[in-house]
C-alpha positions in Angstrom: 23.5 -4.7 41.5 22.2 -2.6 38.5 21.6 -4.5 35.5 21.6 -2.5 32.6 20.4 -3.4 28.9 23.0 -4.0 25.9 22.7 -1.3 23.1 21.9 -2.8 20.0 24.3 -3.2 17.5 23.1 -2.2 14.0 26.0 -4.7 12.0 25.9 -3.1 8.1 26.1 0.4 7.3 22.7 1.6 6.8 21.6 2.9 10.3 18.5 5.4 9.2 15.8 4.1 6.7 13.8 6.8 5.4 9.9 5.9 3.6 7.8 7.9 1.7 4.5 6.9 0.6 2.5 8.3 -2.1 -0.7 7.8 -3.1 -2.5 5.7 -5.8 -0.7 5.4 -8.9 0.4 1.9 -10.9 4.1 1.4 -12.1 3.0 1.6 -15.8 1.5 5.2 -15.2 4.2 6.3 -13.1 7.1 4.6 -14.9 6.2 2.1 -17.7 7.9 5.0 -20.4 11.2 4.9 -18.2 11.9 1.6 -20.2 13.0 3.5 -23.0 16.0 4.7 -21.1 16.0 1.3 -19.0 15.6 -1.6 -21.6 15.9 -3.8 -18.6 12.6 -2.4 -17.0 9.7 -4.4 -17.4 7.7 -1.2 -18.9 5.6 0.1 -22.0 5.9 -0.1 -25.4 2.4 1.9 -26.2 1.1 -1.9 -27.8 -0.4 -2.4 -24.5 -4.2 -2.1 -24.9 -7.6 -2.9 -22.6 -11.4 -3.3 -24.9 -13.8 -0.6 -24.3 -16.9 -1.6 -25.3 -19.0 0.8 -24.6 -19.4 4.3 -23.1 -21.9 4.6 -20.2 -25.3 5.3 -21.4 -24.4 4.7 -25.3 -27.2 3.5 -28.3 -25.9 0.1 -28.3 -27.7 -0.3 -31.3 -25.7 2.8 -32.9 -22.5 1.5 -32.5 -23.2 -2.2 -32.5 -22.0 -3.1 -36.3 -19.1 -0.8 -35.7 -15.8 -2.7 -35.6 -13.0 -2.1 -32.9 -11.0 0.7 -33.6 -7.5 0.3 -34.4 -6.9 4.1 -34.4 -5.3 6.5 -31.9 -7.5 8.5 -29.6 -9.4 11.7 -31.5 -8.8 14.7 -29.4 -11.6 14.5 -26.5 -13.5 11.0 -27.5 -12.8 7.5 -26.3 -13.7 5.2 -29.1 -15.9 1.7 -29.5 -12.7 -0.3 -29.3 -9.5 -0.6 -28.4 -7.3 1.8 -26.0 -4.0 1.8 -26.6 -1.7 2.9 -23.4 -0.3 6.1 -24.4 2.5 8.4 -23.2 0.7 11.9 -22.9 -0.7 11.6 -19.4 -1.7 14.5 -17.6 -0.4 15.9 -14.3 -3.8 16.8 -13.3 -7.0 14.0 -13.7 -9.9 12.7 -12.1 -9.9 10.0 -9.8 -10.5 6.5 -11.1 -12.5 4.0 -8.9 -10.0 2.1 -6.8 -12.4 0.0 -4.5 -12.1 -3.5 -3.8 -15.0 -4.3 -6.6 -13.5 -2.0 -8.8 -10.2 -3.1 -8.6 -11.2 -6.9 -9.3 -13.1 -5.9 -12.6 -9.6 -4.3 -13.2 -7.5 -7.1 -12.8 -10.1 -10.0 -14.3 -12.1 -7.7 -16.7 -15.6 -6.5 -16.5 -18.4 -9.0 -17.0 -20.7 -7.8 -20.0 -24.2 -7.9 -18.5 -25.7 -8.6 -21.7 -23.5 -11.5 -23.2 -22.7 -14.8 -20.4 -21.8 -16.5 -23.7 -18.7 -14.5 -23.6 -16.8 -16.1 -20.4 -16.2 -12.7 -19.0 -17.5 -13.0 -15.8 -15.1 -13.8 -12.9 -15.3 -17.3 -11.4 -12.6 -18.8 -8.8 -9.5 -19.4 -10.5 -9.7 -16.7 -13.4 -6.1 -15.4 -14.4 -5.4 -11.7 -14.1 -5.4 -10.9 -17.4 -5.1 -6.8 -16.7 -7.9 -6.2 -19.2 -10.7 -4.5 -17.2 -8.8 -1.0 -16.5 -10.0 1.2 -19.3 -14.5 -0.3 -19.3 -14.0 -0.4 -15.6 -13.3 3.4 -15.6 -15.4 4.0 -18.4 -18.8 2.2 -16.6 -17.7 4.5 -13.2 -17.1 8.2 -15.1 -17.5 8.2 -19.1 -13.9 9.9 -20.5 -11.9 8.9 -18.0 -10.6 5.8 -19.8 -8.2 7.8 -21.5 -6.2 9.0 -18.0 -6.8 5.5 -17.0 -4.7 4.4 -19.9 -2.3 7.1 -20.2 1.3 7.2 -18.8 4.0 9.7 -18.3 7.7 10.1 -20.5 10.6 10.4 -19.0 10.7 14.2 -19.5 7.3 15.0 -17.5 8.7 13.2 -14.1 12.0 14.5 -14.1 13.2 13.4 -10.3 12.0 10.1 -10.8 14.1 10.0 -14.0 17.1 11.2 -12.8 16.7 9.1 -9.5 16.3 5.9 -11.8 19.5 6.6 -13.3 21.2 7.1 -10.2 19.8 4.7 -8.0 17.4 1.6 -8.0 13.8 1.2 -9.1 11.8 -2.4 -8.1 9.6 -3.2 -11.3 7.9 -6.2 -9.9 6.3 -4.3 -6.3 3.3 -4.8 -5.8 0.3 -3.5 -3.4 0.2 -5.7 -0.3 -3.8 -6.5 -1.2 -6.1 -5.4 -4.3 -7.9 -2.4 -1.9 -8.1 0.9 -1.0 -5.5 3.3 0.3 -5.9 2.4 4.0 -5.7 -1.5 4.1 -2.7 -1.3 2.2 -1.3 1.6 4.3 -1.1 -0.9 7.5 0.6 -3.6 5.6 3.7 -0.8 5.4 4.5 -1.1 8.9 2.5 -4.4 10.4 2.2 -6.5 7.5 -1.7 -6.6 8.0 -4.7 -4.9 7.8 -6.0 -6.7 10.4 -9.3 -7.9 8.8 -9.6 -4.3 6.8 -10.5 -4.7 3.2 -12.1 -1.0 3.1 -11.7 1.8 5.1 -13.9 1.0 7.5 -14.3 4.3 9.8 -15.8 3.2 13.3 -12.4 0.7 12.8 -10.0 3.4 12.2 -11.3 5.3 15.1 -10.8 2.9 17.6 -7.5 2.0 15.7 -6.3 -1.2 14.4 -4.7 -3.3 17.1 -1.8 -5.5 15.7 1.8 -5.0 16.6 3.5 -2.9 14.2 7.9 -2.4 13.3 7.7 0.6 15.5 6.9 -1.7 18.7 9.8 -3.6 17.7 12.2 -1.1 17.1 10.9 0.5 20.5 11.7 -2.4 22.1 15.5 -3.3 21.3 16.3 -0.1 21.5 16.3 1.6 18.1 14.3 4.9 17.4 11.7 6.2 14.9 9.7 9.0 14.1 7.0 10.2 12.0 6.9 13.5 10.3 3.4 14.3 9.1 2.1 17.1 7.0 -1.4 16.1 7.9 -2.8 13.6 10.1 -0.6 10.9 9.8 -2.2 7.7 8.4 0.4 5.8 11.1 -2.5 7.0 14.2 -4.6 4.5 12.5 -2.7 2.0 14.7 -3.8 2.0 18.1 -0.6 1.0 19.8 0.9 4.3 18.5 -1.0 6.5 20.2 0.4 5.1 23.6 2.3 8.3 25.5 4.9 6.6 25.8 4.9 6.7 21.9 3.6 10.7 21.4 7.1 12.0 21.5 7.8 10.1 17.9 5.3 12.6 16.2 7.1 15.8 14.5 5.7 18.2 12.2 7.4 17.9 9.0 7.8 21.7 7.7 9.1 22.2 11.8 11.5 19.2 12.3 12.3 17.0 9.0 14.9 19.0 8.2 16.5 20.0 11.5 16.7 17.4 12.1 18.4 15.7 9.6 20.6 18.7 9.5 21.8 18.2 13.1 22.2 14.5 12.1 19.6 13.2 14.5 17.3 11.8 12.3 15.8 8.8 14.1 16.7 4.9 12.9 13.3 4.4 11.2 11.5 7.7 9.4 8.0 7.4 7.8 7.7 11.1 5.9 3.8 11.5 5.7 2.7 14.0 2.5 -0.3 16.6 3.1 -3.2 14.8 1.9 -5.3 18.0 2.2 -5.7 20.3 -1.2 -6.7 23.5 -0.1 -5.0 26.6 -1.9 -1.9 27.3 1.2 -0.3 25.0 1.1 -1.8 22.5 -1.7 -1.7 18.7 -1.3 1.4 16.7 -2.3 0.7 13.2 -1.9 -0.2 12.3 -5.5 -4.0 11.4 -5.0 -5.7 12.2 -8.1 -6.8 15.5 -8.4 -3.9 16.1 -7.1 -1.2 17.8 -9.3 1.4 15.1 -9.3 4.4 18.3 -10.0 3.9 19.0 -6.1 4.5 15.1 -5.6 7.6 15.8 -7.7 8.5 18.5 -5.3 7.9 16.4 -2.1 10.7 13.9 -3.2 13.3 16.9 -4.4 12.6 18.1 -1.2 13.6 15.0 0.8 15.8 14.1 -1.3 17.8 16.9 -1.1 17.9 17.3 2.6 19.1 13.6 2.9 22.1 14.4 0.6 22.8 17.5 3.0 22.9 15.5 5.7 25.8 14.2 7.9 23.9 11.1 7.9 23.6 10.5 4.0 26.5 7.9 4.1 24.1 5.7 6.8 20.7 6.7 4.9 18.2 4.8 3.1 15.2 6.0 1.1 12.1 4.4 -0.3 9.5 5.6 -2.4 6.6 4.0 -2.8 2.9 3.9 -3.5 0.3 2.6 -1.3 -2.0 1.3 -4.1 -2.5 1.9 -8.4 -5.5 4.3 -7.5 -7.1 2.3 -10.8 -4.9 3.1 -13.5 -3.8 0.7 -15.7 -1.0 -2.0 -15.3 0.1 -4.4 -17.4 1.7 -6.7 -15.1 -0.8 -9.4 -13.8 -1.1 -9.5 -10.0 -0.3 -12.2 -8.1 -3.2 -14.6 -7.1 -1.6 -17.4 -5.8 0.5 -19.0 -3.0 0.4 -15.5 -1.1 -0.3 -16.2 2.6 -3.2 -14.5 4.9 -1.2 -12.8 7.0 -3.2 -13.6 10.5 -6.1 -16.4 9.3 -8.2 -13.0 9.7 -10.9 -13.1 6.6 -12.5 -10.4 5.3 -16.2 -9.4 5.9 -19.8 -9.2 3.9 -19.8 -9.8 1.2 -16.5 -11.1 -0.2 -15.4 -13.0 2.7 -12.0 -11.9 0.8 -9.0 -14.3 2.5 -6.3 -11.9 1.7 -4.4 -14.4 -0.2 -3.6 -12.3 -3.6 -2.1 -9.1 -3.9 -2.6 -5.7 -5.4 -2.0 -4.5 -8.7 2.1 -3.3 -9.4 3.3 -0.1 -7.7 6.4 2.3 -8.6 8.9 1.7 -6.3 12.3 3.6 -6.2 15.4 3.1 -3.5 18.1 5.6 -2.9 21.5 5.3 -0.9 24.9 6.0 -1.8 25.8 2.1 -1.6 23.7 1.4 -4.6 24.9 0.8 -7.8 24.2 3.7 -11.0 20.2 2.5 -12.9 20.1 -0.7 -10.4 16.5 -2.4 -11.9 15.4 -4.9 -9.6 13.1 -7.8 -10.5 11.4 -10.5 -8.3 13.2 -11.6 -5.0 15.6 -14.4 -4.3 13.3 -16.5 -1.6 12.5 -16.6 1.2 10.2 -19.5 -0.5 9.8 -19.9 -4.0 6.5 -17.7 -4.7 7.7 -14.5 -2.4 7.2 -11.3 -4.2 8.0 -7.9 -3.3 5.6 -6.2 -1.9 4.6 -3.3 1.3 5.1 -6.5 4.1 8.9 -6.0 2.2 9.1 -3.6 4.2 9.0 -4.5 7.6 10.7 -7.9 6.2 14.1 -6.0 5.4 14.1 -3.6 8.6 14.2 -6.8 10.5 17.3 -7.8 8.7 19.0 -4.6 8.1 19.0 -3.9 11.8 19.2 -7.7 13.4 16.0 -7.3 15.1 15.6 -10.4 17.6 12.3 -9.7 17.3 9.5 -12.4 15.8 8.5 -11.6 11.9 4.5 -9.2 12.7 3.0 -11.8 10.7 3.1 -14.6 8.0 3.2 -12.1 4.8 6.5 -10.2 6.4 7.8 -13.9 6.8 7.0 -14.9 3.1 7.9 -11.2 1.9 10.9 -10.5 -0.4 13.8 -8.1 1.0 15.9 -6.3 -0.6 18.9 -5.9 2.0 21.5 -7.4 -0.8 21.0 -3.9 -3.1 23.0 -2.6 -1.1 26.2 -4.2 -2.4 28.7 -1.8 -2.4 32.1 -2.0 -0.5 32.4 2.0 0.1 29.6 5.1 -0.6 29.7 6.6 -3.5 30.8 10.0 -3.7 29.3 10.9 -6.5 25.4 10.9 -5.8 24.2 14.1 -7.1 23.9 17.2 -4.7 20.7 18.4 -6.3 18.1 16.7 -8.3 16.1 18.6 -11.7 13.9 22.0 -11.6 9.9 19.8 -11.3 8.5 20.2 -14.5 5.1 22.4 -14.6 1.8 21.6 -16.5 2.0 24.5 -18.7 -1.4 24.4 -19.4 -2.8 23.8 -15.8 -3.2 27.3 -13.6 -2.0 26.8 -10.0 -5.6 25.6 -8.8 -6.8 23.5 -11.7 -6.7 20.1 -9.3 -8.7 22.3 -6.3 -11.0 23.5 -8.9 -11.4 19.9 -10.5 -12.5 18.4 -6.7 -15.1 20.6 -6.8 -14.1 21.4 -3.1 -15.2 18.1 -2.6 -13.0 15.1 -0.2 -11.9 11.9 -1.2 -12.3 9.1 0.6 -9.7 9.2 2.1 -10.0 12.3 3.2 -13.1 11.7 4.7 -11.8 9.4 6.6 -9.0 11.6 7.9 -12.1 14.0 9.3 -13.8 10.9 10.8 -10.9 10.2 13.0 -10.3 13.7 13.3 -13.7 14.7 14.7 -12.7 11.6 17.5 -9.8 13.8 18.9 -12.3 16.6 19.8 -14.9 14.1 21.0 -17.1 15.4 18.5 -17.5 12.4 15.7 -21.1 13.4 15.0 -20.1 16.4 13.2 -17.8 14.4 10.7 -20.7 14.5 7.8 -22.0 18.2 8.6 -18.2 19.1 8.1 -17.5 16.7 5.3 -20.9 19.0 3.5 -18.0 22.0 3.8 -15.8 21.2 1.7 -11.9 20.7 1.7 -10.6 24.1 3.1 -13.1 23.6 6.2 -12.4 20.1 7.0 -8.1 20.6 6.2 -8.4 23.7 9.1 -10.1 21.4 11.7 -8.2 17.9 11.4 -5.1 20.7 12.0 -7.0 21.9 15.4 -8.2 18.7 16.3 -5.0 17.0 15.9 -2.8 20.0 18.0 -5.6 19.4 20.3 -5.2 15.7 21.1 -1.6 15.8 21.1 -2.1 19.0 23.4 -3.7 16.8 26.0 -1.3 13.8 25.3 1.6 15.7 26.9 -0.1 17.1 29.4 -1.6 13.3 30.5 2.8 12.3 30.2 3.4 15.3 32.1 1.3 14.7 34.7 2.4 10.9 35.2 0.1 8.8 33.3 1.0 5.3 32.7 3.2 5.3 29.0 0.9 2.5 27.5 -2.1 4.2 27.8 -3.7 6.0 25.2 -5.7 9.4 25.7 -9.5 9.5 24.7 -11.3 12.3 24.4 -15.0 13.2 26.0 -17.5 15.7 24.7 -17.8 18.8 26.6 -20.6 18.2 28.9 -22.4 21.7 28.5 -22.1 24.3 25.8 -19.1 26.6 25.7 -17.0 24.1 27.6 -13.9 22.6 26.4 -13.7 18.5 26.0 -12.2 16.4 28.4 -9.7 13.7 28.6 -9.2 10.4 30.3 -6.9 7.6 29.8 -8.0 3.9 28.5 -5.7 1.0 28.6 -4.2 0.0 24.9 
């Protein structure tokens, strides 16, 4: 007698959630000027202020009898003072330091090597007082205080405006840990970094082992897929390059949206921007350099192929950021009562025990069952100190689709959800078709970010070629094709990719077992092609 499995039942009306994950920007840069159309948003006022004692290199004994300037900014200097957060930021600037050094001098302040009597310095137990943003980017690249400080109106991010007034915005989410872009990248969709506190390569090569909520979405029967622009940051975890797994991958510009045309977009979506900036087609992920108007684009885009959908009336977007990327906050992180996700501490030489969290991230949600300029705050449980934060995630897919599943790990556990948002009794109707024309940096030619790289990668980016270099059995030409520059290394993680997923399908095709993973071996003589075998996960 056959037995055959019961379909599972997804019991509220949301049956596709849709995520979109940009890079490196913090609320207040993003969105602290939307509280003067949203009172209710925990936002900027332009009072907010870090000290910047110094610039890099100064005559301390020039400026030392100088008193803290009270002033605004003079056109092209950063003063001995005090930096006001202003609303004039640019779509276009460097890239502040956002390492997990940097980002602690951010939130606790930067020790002044030359005073102890001042009680800068950070001990256990100093609060987040949000005051080391502006001298931490000042100490790193002189100048770059000011983008640090610096946020956009209203009127420069116009589909984040209009989507604030039509849906929700969170104004208490937070990065998952105080890191870099991929630590908090695997928090998204495990609720861990395992262990990562950097983006440690030889790690994300082999990829990260812990379950993630595509294993358990595979496993009662629900359905996801990835739509990548790039490599997607999601083959970071091992268990997704499994064959039985390879089918979930779709090229966005190909699939995205005929997909969600035909109404056949899967339960769970992860939309991955292009996180290479080469001149055809520029990067759209929001990294600094990058021109965030492109960013503003991405988000149209989705947005508008959601609403054309058959499945709007069962769709869910968020929009979020991976980390702050250094820019300022003023919103202190939380440091306490935030659980290690897996008793996994971090290595050399912080030993960090993942028990705070990042600094405050813009965070927007979109159906038609929420409310018109929804602004939500903290979480309600599930224990008295949960915050939102990228583990929320995983938290609310669990209860938006009754997964049977175990929680991935204790931070998706203590995570807040944000399943009661969507409160209405019936859609709306009136969600708008099409969202703004993106505002253009008028004084920014088309390549000003590509020219500001210097053709150079990020790290992240350099990262991306690391793994890349992997799927051609070839990792030790990663730095010899790091040396060439952006347009070089975007070409070959594009060949290297098609060519691993090449030999994926034909290792499915020809039988192989579904939770294996392909590996790739260097050619064994010149002129010869690489080969594949298949290692268990």
């Amino acid at each position: 007698m056959a037995f055959h499995k019961e379909k599972h039942v997804i019991p509220g009306p949301i049956s596709t959630i849709v995520v979109l994950v940009m890079e490196n920007r913090s609320f207040d840069h993003m969105l602290g000027w939307q509280m003067e159309l949203h009172p209710e948003i925990d936002g900027v006022t332009g009072k907010e202020f870090n000290h910047v004692r110094l610039l890099k290199g100064a005559d301390q004994q020039e400026h030392k009898d100088q008193p803290d300037s009270q002033t605004p900014l003079e056109a092209g200097k950063v003063p001995i003072g005090t930096l006001y957060m202003s609303k004039d930021a640019k779509y276009v600037v460097g890239d502040p330091d956002h390492s997990f050094q940097a980002i602690r001098d951010q939130i606790f302040g930067v020790p002044d090597p030359s005073d102890d009597s001042q009680g800068t310095k950070l001990t256990l137990g100093s609060k987040p007082l949000m005051s080391g943003f502006a001298q931490q980017a000042e100490d790193t690249s002189p100048g770059l205080s000011e983008a640090v400080m610096s946020g956009f109106s209203p009127e420069a991010l116009p589909i984040y405006t209009c989507l604030l007034n039509e849906f929700a915005v969170f104004d208490k989410w937070f990065a998952s840990l105080p890191a870099s872009t991929q630590p908090n990248r695997q928090y998204i969709h495990s609720a861990t970094s395992h262990g990562l506190m950097s983006n440690v390569r030889s790690e994300l090569i082999k990829g990260l082992p812990q379950r993630t909520i595509f294993d358990n979405l595979h496993d009662e029967g629900l359905s996801f897929g990835i739509y990548y622009q790039s490599l997607p940051s999601t083959i970071i975890y091992r268990k997704l390059r499994q064959l039985k797994y390879i089918d979930k991958f779709h090229i966005y510009k190909h699939s995205f949206k005929k997909h969600a045309s035909e109404g056949s977009l899967p339960n769970y979506v992860v939309i991955e921007p292009r996180y290479f900036n080469h001149e055809i087609p520029p990067a759209n992920d929001d990294h600094p350099p990058h021109d965030v108007s492109r960013g503003q684009s991405l988000v149209k885009e989705v947005y508008e192929i959601l609403r054309a959908s058959p499945q709007w009336e069962q769709t869910l977007l968020l929009i979020t950021y991976d980390e702050h990327g250094g820019f300022y906050d003023h919103v202190p992180t939380p440091t306490t009562n935030v659980p290690n996700p897996d008793d996994i501490d971090g290595p050399e030489p912080f030993f960090f025990k993942f028990d705070r969290l990042g600094v405050r991230v813009p965070t927007i949600m979109v159906s038609p069952w929420i409310e018109k300029r929804t602004v939500i705050h903290t979480p309600n449980g599930p224990t008295p100190f949960s915050q939102f934060e990228h583990s929320s995630i995983a938290a609310t897919v669990k209860k938006l689709f009754n997964l049977k599943s175990d929680f991935l790990t204790k931070r998706d556990a203590w995570a807040g959800t944000f399943e009661s948002v969507i409160s209405r009794k019936t859609p709306r109707k009136d969600c708008p078709l099409k969202l703004p024309e993106v505002t253009k940096d008028s004084n920014a030619s088309k390549d000003t970010d590509t020219k500001l790289d210097h053709g150079k990668l990020n790290e992240f980016q350099e990262d991306i070629v690391h793994i890349s270099t992997s799927f051609l059995g070839e990792t030790q030409r990663a730095e010899e094709l790091i040396k060439k520059g952006l347009k070089e290394c975007a070409e070959y993680v594009e060949k290297a990719l098609s060519f691993y997923f090449d030999k994926c399908q034909e290792a499915k095709q020809s039988g192989g077992d579904p939770s294996c993973i392909v590996c790739i071996k260097a050619p064994s003589a010149p002129g010869e092609q690489p080969s594949h075998y298949l290692e268990p996960c």
